[in-house]
DOTORVEX-400044 format. One line per field, with one value per residue (C-alpha): residue in three letters; residue number from 1; x, y, z. Coordinates in steps of 0.02 Angstrom, whole numbers, plus 50000, padded with zeros to 5 digits. Layout:
// residues N
residu	c(Ala;...)
num	c(NUM;...)
X	c(X;...)
Y	c(Y;...)
Z	c(Z;...)
***
This chain:
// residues 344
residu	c(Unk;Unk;Unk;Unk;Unk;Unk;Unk;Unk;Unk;Unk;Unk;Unk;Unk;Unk;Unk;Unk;Unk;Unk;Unk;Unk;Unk;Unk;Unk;Unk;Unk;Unk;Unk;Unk;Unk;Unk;Unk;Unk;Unk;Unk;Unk;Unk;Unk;Unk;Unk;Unk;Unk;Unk;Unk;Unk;Unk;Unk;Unk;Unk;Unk;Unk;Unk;Unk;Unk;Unk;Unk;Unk;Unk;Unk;Unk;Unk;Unk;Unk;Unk;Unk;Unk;Unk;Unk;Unk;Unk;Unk;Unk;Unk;Unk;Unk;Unk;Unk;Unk;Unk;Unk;Unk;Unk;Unk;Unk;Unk;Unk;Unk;Unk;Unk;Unk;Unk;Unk;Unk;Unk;Unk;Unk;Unk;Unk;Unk;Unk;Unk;Unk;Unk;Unk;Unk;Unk;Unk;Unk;Unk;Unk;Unk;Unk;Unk;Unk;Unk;Unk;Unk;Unk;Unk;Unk;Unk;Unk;Unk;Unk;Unk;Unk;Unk;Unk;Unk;Unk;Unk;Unk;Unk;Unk;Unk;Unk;Unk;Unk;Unk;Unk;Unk;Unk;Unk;Unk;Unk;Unk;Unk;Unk;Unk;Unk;Unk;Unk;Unk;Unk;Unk;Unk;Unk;Unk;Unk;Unk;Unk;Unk;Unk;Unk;Unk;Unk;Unk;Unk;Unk;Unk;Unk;Unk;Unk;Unk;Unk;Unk;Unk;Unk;Unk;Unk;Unk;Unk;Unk;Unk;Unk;Unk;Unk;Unk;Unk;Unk;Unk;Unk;Unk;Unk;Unk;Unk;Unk;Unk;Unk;Unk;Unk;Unk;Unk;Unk;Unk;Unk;Unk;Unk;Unk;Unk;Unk;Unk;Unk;Unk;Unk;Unk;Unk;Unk;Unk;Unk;Unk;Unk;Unk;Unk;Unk;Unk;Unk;Unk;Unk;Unk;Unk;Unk;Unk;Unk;Unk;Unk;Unk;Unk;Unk;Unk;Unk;Unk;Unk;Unk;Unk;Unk;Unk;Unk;Unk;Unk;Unk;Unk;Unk;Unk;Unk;Unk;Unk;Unk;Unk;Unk;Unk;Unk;Unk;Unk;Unk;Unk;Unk;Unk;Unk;Unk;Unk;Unk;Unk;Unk;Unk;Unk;Unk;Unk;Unk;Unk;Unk;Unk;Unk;Unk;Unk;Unk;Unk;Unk;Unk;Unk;Unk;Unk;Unk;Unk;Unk;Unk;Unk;Unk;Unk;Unk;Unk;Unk;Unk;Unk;Unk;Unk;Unk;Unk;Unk;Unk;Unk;Unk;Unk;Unk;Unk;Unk;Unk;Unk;Unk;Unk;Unk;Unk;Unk;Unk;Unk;Unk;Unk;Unk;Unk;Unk;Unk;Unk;Unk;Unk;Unk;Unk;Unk;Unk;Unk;Unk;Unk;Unk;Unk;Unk;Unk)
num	c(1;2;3;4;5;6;7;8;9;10;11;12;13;14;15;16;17;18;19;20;21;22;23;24;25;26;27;28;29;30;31;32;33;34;35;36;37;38;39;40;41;42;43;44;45;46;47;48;49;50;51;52;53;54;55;56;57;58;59;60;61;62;63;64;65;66;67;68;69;70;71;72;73;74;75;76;77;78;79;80;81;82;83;84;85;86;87;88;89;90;91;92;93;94;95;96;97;98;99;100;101;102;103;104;105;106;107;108;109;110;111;112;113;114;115;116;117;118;119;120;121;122;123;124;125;126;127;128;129;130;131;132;133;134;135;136;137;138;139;140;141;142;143;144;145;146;147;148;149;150;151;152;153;154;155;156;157;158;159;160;161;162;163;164;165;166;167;168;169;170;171;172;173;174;175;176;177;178;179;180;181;182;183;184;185;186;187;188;189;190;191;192;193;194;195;196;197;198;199;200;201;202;203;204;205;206;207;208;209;210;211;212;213;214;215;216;217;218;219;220;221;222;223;224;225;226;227;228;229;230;231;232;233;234;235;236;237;238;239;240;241;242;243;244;245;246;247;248;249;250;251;252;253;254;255;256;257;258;259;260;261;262;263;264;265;266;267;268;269;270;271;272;273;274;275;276;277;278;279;280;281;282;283;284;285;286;287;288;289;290;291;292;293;294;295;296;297;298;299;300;301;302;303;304;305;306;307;308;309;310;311;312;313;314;315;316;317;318;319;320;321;322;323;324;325;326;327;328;329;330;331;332;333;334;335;336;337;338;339;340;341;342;343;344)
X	c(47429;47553;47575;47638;47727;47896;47954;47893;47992;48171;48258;48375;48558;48719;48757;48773;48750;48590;48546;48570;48448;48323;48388;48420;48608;48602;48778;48786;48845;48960;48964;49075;49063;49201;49191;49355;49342;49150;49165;49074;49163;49062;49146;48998;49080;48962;48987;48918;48757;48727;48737;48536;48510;48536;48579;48754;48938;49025;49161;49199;49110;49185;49071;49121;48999;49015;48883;48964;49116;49096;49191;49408;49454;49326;49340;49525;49477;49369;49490;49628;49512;49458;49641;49668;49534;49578;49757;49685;49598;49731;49835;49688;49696;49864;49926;50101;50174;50243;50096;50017;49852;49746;49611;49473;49334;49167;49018;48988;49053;48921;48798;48857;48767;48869;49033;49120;49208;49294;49311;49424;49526;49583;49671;49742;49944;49972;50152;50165;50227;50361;50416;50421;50545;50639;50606;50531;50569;50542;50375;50275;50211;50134;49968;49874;49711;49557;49365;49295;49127;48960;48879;48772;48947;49050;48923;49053;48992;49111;49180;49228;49316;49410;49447;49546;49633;49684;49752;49845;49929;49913;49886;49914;49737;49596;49517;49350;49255;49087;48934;48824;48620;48545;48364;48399;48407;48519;48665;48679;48831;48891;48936;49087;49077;49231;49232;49341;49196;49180;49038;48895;48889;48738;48640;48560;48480;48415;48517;48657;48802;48922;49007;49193;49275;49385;49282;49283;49476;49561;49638;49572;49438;49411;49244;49239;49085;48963;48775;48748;48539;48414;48234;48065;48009;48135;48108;47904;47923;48048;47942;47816;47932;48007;47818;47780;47968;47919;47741;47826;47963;47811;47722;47842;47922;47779;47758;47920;47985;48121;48054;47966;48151;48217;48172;48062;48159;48317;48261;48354;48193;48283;48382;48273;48204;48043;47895;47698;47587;47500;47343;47431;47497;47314;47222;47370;47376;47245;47295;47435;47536;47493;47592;47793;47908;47940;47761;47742;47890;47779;47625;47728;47811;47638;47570;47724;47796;47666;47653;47840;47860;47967;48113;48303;48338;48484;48532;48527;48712;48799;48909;48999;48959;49050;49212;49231;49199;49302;49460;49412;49440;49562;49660;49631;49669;49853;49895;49869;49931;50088;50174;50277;50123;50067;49966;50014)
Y	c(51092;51190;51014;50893;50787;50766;50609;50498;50578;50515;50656;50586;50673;50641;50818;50912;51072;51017;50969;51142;51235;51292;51244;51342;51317;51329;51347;51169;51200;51339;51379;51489;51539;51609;51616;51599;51625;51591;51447;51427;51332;51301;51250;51168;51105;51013;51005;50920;51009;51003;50822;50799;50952;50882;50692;50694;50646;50781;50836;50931;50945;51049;51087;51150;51212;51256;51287;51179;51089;51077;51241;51200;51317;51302;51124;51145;51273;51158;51036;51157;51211;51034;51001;51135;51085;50940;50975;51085;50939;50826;50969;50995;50801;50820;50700;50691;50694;50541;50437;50315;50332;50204;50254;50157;50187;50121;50094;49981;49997;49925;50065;50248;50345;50214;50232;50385;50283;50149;50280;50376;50242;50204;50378;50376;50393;50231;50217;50075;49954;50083;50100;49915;49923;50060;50172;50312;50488;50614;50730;50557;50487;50298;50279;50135;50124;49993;49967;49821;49812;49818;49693;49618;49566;49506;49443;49521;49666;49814;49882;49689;49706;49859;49831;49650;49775;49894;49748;49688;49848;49957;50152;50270;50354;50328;50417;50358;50387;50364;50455;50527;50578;50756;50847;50972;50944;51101;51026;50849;50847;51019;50987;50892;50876;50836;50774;50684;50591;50446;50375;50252;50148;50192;50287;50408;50280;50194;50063;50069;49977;49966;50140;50167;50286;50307;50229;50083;50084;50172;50280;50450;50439;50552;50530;50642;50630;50693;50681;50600;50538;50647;50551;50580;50663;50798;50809;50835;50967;51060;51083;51129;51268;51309;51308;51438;51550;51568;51619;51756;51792;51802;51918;52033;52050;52038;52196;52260;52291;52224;52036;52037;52019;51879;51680;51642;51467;51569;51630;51578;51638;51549;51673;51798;51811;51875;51759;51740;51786;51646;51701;51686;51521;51446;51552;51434;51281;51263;51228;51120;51300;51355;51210;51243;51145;51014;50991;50983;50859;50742;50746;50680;50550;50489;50459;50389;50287;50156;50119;50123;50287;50354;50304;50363;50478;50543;50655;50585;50612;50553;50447;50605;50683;50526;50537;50737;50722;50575;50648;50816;50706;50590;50752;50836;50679;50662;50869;50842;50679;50709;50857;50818;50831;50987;51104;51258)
Z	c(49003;49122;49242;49095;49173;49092;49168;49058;48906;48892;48801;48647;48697;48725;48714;48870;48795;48749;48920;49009;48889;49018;49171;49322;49358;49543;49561;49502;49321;49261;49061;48948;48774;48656;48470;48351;48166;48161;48254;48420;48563;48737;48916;49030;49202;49302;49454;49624;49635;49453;49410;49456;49375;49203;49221;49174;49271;49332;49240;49096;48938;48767;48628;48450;48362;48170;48018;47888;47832;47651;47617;47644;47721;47843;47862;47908;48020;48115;48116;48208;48315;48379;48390;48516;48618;48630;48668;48807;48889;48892;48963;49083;49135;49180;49056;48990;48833;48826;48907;48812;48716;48655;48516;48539;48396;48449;48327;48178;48002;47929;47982;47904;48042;48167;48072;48129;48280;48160;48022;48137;48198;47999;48003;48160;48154;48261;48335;48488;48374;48329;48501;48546;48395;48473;48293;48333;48289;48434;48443;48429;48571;48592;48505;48471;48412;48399;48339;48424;48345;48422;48522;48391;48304;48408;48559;48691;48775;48718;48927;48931;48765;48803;49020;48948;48800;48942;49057;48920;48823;48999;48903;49009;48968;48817;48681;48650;48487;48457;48341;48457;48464;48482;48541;48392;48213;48188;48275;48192;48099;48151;48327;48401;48605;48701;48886;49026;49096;48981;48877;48874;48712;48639;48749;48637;48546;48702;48694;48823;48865;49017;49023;48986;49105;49250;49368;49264;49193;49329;49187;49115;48972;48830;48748;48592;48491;48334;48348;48190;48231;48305;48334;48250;48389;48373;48192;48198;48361;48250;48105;48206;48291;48106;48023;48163;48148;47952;47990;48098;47963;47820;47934;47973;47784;47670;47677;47601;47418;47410;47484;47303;47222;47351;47302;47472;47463;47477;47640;47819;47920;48068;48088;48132;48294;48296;48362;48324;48474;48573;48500;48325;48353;48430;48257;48155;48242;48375;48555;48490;48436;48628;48718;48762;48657;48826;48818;48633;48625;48759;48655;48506;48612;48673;48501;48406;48532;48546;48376;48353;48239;48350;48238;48242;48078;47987;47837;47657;47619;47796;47705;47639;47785;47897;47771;47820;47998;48027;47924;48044;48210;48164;48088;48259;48389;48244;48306;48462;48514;48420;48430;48275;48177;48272;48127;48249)
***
């Protein structure tokens, strides 16, 4: 099985973070991690040599990474912390503060896993209507904001939409917001990603739409995004990689006392990262627990793709999830658009 070829598997990401894992930067991509207060932040630059490497635009791409928000004070940590990236990469861009943003919330309302763009955009502090009144106190700056549907609603595709908005109101640059898909079911929900190189509508889901970026709008683009699906493929390869990671746990730890006093269900064997042998995982699973997980995610793809099982999944309770995250980003894209509002 060592010559799978991979070509034929389309992997389900937006996230650039996602796309490095196991690729050889070349010179092509440079990364760096930092960690404040538990939260993990990631800076991926790709650059010329690197945009083959992992089929994405050059530019920059931000990733915060955190385990939950369902705690306050971590959810208002999160929140700060987006804000300051985000602040950073307008800084980054070059952009002033008092150029004009418009908000531009893609996705449709109707579908919770869809919902985080428009959900956004109803907490957004607007203000150009303010300033064409001449009312404005200072430390705001000129926002305005829109959702303009899908596709399937309004039968206009959504870079036509927004390239007639942008002729018309003329922002000086654009935030776009959009929920996002990921190759790992351990970041959906629990990752934002940040980048000046613009988005594709619905990409992860294979269904993509004219891009919105400079190249199209001759003004700078921020896409920020949640992964808020992850595909059935991910979801069986995982629990075939989580099946095996317990196995290893098990083995290691049945032997000790105090394991006898712990509620196995209580147990984050992910954590740990001790592996079963390739012998161990052929005895367990046959030659399926020898193949890599690129080659175990192709095998999937081959059977559940032609029947159509390869279907687009998310959690049980996104729409509390969608009311957290979207009051984290529109909470973050308030602090740093206007520095009257500034949390630091």
């Amino acid at each position: 099985m060592s010559n799978v070829d991979l070509s034929k598997y389309q992997l389900r990401t937006d996230l650039a973070i996602e796309a490095i894992e196991g690729v050889d930067p070349e010179d092509g991509i440079v990364t760096k991690d930092i960690i404040k207060e538990g939260i993990k932040i990631t800076s991926v630059d790709v650059l010329d040599n690197g945009i083959k490497l992992i089929n994405k635009k050059k530019g920059r791409y931000i990733t915060v990474e955190f385990d939950d928000i369902l705690d306050t004070s971590r959810k208002e940590s999160v929140k700060k912390i987006f804000s300051e990236e985000l602040r950073d990469l307008i800084k980054y861009l070059k952009l002033k503060d008092s150029d004009n943003c418009l908000l531009v919330g893609l996705g449709n309302d109707k579908s919770t896993p869809d919902a985080l763009g428009p959900s956004v955009v109803d907490n957004i502090i607007v203000t150009k209507h303010l300033f064409d009144l001449g009312s404005v106190s200072e430390g705001y700056r000129s926002v305005s904001a829109i959702s303009p549907g899908v596709m399937g609603q309004t039968g206009i595709e959504t870079g036509e939409l927004i390239i007639g908005i942008v002729e018309r109101v003329k922002p000086d640059f654009i935030i776009v917001i959009d929920a996002l898909a990921a190759s790992s079911l351990s970041r959906i929900n629990k990752t934002i990603q940040l980048t000046d190189t613009g988005i594709h509508p619905g990409s992860g889901v294979g269904n993509a739409r004219k891009e919105i970026s400079y190249e199209l709008l001759d003004i700078p683009v921020i896409a920020i995004g949640i992964p808020t699906v992850v595909d059935a493929v991910t979801i069986v390869s995982d629990t075939i990689n989580f099946m095996q990671r317990q196995m290893a746990y098990n083995k290691k730890n049945m032997d000790k006392p105090i394991n006898k006093l712990i509620n196995p269900n209580m147990v984050d064997y992910t954590k740990d990262d001790q592996d079963l042998t390739k012998t161990e995982k052929e005895n367990l699973m046959g030659i399926i627990g020898t193949l890599e997980n690129d080659e175990m995610k192709q095998l999937i793809y081959e059977v559940l793709s032609p029947i159509g099982y390869n279907l687009m999944v998310t959690p049980k309770e996104i729409d509390f999830l969608i009311e957290k995250l979207s009051d984290i980003v529109a909470g973050g894209i308030n602090n740093a658009l206007h520095r009257q509002n500034n949390l630091s």
